[in-house]
N, C-alpha and C positions, 0 to 999 in steps of 0.2 A: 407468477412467472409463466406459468401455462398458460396463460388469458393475453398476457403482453406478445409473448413469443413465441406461441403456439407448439413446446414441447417443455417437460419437465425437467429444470435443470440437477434434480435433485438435494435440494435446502427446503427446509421447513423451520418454521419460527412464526411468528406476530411482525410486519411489518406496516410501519402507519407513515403516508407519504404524502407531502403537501408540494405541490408543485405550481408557480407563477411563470407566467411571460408576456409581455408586451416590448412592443417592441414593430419592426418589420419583418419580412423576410428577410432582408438583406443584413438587420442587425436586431435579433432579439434577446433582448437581457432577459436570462431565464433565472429565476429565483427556488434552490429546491433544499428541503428539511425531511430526513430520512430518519424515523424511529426503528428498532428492532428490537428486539427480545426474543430471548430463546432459540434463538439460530443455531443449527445444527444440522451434519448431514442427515438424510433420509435412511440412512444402513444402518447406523447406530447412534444415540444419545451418550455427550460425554458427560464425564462427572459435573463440569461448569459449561453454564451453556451460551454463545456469546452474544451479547448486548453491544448497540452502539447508538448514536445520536450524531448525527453526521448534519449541516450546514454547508450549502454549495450557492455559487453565483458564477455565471459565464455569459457571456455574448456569443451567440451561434449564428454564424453568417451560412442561414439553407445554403444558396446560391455556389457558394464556396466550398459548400460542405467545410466549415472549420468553428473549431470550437478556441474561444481566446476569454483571456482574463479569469480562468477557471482557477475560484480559491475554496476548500474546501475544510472545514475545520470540525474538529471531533473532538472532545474529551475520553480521557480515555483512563480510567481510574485517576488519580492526581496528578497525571501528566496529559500531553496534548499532540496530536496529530493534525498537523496540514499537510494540504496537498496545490500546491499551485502548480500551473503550466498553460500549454496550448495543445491542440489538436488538429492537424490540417488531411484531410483524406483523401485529395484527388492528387496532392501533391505528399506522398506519405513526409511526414517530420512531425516528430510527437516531441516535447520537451514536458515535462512533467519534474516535482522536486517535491518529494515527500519528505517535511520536516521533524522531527521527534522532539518532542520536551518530556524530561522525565519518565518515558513511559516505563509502566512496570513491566520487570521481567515474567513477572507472575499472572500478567496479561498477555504478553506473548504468547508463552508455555500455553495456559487458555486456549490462544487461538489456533494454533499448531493442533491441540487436542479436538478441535473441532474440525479440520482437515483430515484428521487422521484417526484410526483408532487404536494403533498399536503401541501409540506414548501409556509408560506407566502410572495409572493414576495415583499411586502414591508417591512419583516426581514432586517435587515443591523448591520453586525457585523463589528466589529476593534479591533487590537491586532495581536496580535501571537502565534503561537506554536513552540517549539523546545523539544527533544529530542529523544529519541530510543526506540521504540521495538523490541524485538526478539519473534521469530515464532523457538521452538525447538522441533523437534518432539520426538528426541532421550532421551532430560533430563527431558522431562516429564516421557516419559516411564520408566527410570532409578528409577527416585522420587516414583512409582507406585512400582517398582519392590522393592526396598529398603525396603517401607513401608510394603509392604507383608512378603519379608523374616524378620522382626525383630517382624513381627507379633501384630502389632498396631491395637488394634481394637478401642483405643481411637478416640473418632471422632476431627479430624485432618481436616483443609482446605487442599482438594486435588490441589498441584502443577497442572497446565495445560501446557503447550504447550507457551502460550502467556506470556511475561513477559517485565518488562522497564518500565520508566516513561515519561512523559510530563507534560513540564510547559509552560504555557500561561498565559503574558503578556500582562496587560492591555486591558484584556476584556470589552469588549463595544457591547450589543446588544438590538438596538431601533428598534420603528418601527414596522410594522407589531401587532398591536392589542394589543403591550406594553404601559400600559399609562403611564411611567417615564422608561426612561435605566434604565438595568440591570449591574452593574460596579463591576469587580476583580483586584485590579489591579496585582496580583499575585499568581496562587496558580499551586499545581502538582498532577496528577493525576496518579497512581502510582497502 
């Protein structure tokens, strides 16, 4: 990261990356495959350290500055994470939609411990999460603009940016300073 970006964003791990493109300026299909292992902040090492395997494809128009068709898919213990969307920078409007299949809650808690160090490592969750968010920069704006021109001064929950649900599956988390599990076996957060 220091060699890319010329300061330390503070991660350490193994990371192995294979990067294609052909293509023009004005439309390059870029092809990219991202290994990691043992990812981790720089301050402290957590009990599980995080791994991934990421798979990406996009067309970057330089000239436009905008990235389109970006699909991006991972495994992620027995379930699966995509990411598709677009990216436009001179004109900001980001649409992004991160998909969940099955992932473990036990990958989560994982990655959360690898952000932070104050999770108790004898935490231990089970279950799953599946479903979708979307990151829309442009229908948030729209819902803003909308609201103005009909001239709503009623107070309204303002739409943001982030929208989609997730349901998790047989929540299960012991351990860690709980004196009985904590059990769902079904709900969505939305």
């Amino acid at each position: 990261a220091r060699l890319v970006t010329g300061s330390d964003p503070g991660w350490r791990g193994d990371l192995m990356g294979q990067f294609h493109m052909e293509g023009t300026a004005d439309a390059a299909h870029i092809t990219t495959r991202l290994r990691a292992t043992g990812v981790h902040r720089a301050e402290f090492a957590p009990q599980t350290l995080l791994d991934f395997d990421a798979n990406c494809n996009a067309v970057y128009h330089f000239t436009e500055r905008t990235l389109e068709n970006l699909a991006c898919d991972s495994p992620l213990g027995p379930g699966r994470i995509r990411l598709t969307g677009s990216i436009a920078e001179l004109e900001p409007q980001t649409r992004l939609q991160a998909d969940l299949s099955s992932v473990p809650v036990a990958a989560i808690l994982d990655a959360l411990r690898t952000l932070r160090n104050n999770i108790d490592a004898g935490l231990q969750a089970a279950g799953t999460v599946s479903g979708s968010i979307v990151y829309n920069t442009s229908a948030a704006q729209a819902a803003v603009q909308g609201k103005a021109a009909r001239g709503h001064a009623a107070r309204t929950a303002a739409q943001g940016p982030l929208t989609g649900s997730l349901t998790v599956d047989g929540l299960e988390l012991s351990g860690g300073g709980l004196s009985q599990p904590l059990r769902a076996p079904k709900f969505t957060l939305q």
